[in-house]
C-alpha positions as CSV (number, residue, x, y, z in Angstrom):
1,X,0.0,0.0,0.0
2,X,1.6,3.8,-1.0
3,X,2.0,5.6,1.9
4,X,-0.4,9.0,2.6
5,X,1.0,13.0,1.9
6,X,1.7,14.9,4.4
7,X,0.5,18.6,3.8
8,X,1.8,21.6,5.5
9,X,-0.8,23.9,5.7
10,X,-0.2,27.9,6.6
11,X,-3.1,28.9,8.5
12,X,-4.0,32.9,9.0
13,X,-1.4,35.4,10.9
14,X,-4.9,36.9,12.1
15,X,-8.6,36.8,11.1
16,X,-9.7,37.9,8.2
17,X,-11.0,37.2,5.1
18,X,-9.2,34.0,3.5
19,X,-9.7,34.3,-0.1
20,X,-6.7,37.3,0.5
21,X,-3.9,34.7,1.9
22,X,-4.5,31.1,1.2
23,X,-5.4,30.6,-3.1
24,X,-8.8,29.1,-3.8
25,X,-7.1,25.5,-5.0
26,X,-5.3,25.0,-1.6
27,X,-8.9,25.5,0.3
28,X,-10.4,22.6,-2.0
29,X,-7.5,20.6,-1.2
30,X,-7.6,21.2,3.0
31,X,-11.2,20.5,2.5
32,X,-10.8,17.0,1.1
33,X,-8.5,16.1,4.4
34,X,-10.1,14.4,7.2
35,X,-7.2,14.1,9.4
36,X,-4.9,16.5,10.5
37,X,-1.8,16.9,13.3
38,X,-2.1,20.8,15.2
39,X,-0.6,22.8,18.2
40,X,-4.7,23.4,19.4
41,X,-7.5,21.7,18.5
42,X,-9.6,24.9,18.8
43,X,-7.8,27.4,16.5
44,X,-7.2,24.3,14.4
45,X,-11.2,23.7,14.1
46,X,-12.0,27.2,13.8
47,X,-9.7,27.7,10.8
48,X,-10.8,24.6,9.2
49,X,-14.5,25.3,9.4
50,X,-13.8,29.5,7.8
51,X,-12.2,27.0,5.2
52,X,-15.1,24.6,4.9
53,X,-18.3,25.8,6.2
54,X,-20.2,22.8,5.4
55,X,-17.8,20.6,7.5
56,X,-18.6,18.7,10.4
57,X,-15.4,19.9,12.8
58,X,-16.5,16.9,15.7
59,X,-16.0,14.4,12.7
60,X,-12.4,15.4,11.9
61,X,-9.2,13.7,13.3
62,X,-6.9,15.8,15.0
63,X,-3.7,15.0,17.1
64,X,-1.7,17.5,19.0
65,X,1.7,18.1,18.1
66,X,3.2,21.2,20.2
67,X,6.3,22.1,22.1
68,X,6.1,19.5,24.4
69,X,5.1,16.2,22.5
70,X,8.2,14.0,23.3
71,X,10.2,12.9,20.4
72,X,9.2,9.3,20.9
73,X,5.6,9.9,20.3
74,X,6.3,11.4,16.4
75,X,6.5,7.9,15.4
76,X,2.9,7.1,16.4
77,X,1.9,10.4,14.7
78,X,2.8,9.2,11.6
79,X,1.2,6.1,11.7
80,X,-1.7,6.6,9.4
81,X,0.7,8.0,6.6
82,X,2.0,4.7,7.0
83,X,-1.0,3.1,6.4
84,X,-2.1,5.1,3.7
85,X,-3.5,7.7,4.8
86,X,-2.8,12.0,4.0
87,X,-2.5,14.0,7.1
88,X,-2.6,17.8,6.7
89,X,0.1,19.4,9.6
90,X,-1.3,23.0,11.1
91,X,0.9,25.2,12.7
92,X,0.1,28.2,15.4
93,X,2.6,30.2,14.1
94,X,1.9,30.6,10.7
95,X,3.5,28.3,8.5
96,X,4.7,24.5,9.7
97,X,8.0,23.8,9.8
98,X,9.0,27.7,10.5
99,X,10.1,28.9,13.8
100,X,7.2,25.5,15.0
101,X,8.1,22.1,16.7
102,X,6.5,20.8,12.9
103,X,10.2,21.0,12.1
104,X,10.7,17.5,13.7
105,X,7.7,15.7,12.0
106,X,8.9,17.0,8.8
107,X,12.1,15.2,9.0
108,X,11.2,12.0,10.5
109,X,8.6,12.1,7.4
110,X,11.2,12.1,5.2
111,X,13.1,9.3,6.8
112,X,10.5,7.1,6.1
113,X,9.9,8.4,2.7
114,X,7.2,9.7,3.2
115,X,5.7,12.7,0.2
116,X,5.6,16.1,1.6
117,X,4.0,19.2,0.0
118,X,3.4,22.6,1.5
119,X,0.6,24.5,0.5
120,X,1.1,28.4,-0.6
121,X,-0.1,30.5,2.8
122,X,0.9,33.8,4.8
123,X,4.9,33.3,5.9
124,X,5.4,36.4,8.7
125,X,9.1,36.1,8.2
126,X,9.2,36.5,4.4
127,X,6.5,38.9,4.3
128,X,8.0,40.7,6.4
129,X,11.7,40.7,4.7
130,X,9.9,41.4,1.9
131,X,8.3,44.7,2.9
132,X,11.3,45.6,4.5
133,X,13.2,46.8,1.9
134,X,16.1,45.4,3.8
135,X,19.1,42.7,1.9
136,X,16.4,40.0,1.0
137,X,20.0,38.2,-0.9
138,X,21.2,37.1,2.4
139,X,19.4,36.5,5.7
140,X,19.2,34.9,9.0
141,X,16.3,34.1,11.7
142,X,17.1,33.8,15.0
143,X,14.2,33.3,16.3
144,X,13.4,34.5,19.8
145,X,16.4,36.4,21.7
146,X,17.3,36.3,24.9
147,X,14.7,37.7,27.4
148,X,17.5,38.4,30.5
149,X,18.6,42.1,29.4
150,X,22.2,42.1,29.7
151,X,22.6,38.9,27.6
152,X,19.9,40.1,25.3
153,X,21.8,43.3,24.8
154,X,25.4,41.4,24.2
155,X,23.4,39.6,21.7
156,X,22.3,42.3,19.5
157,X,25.4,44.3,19.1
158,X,26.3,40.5,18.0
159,X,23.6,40.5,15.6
160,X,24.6,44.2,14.5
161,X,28.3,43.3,13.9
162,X,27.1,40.2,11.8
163,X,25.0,42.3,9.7
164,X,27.6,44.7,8.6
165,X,30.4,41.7,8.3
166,X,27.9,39.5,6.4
167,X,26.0,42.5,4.5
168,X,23.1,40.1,6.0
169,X,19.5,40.9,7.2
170,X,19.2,39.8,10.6
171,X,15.4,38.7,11.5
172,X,14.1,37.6,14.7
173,X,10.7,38.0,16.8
174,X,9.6,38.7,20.4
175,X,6.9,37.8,23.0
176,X,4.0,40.0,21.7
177,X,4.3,41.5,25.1
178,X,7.9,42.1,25.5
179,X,7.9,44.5,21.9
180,X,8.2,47.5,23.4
181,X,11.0,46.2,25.5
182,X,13.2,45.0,22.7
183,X,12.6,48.4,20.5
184,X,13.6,50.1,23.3
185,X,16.7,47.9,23.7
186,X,17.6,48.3,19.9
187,X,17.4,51.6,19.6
188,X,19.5,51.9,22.6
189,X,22.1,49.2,21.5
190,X,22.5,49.8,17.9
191,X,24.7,52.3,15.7
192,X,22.6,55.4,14.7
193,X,23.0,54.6,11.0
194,X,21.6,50.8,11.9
195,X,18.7,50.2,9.7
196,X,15.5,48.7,11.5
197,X,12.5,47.6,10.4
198,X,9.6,46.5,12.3
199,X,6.6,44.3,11.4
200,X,3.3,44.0,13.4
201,X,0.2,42.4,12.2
202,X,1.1,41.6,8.7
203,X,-1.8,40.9,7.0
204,X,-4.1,42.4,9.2
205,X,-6.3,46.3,8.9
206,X,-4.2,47.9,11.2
207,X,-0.9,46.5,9.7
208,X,2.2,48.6,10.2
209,X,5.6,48.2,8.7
210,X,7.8,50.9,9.0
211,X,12.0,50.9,8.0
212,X,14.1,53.4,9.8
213,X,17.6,54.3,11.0
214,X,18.4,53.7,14.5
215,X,18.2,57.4,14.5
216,X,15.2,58.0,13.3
217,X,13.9,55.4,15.9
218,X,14.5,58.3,18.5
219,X,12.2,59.5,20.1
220,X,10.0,57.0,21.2
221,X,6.6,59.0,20.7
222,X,6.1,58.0,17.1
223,X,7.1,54.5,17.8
224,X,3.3,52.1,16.6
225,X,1.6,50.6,19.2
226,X,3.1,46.9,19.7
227,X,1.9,45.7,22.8
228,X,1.0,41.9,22.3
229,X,0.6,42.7,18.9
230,X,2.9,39.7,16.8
231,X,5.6,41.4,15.4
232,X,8.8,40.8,13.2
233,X,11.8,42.9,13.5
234,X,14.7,43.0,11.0
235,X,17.9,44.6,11.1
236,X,21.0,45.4,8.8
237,X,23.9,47.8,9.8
238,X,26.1,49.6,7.6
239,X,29.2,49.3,6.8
């Protein structure tokens, strides 16, 4: 018996309309699934019912993959694309696989030769390099950075040196409620001439993505409102 595709499906960065961020063939396609791995069962239903309204959620399969599913339990998860079966693999942040525990399923799928395909959807990270205006040739994510402030500090003027060694976009994200924090810690840490750009809500009405000097960044007062907003901040120093 062929073994079942695993799909890796980008869910929304937000609500809103879907027709705007995931292509009308990918919808048909989630719709036809009636088993799928997520981080929560309830933004995972609610997605999949804007998707399919004529769905009956209760009937669908869902298992939980999320930070802390222990590596030995990816085997079973992958069961049913053993026996045949496609599986479509939601992530909480966006797209699986990027900056989400997905990463791990992934590869032990393609251990066991196991078809993978990832649908077209909303990626924060590229959406936001792209808007950014910032070197889109070469890039790095770094994911979260520290939260303690003197490591977190040591670490930026890290990420500020590799940027102007590199010529390199440096990309990385925050606790939507630490934002303001690490703005306030950039601006402070960074050479004036530092570009920075930052990211909130992409895809959203009250998106905002604005590309300044480190200078420019000063004052605060004109900074946008980022408090537990999700937000993608990208930097690139000069030479």
């Amino acid at each position: 018996m062929p073994y079942g595709t695993l799909y890796l499906i980008p869910t929304p960065l937000g609500e809103g309309d879907l027709s705007w961020i995931l292509p009308a063939g990918v919808q048909q396609r989630i719709s036809l699934l009636g088993r799928f791995i997520v981080e929560h069962p309830k933004t995972a239903r609610h997605f999949l019912k804007q998707v399919n309204p004529l769905c009956v959620v209760q009937t669908l399969k869902l298992e939980v993959l999320d930070e802390h599913t222990p590596a030995a339990e990816l085997e079973a998860l992958l069961a049913p694309l053993l026996a045949g079966e496609d599986i479509g693999l939601l992530s909480e942040a966006g797209c699986p696989a990027i900056a989400d525990p997905g990463g791990m399923l992934v590869r032990l799928a393609h251990r066991r030769q196991i078809r993978v395909v990832p649908f077209v959807g909303p990626s924060a990270i590229l959406l936001a390099l792209m808007a950014s205006g910032l070197n889109g040739q070469r890039f790095r994510f770094h994911g979260y950075l520290p939260v303690a402030p003197e490591v977190r500090n040591k670490k930026i003027i890290q990420l500020e040196k590799a940027s102007i060694a590199a010529d390199e976009t440096q990309i990385f994200i925050e606790t939507p409620y630490r934002n303001r924090k690490l703005l306030e810690a950039l601006v402070q840490q960074c050479h004036v001439e530092t570009d920075l750009c930052v990211a909130c809500n992409l895809t959203q009405a009250d998106e905002v993505v604005l590309t300044q000097m480190i200078s420019e960044w000063r004052p605060g007062s004109n900074w946008p409102d980022l408090h537990k907003k999700p937000t993608v901040f990208l930097l690139h120093g000069r030479r």
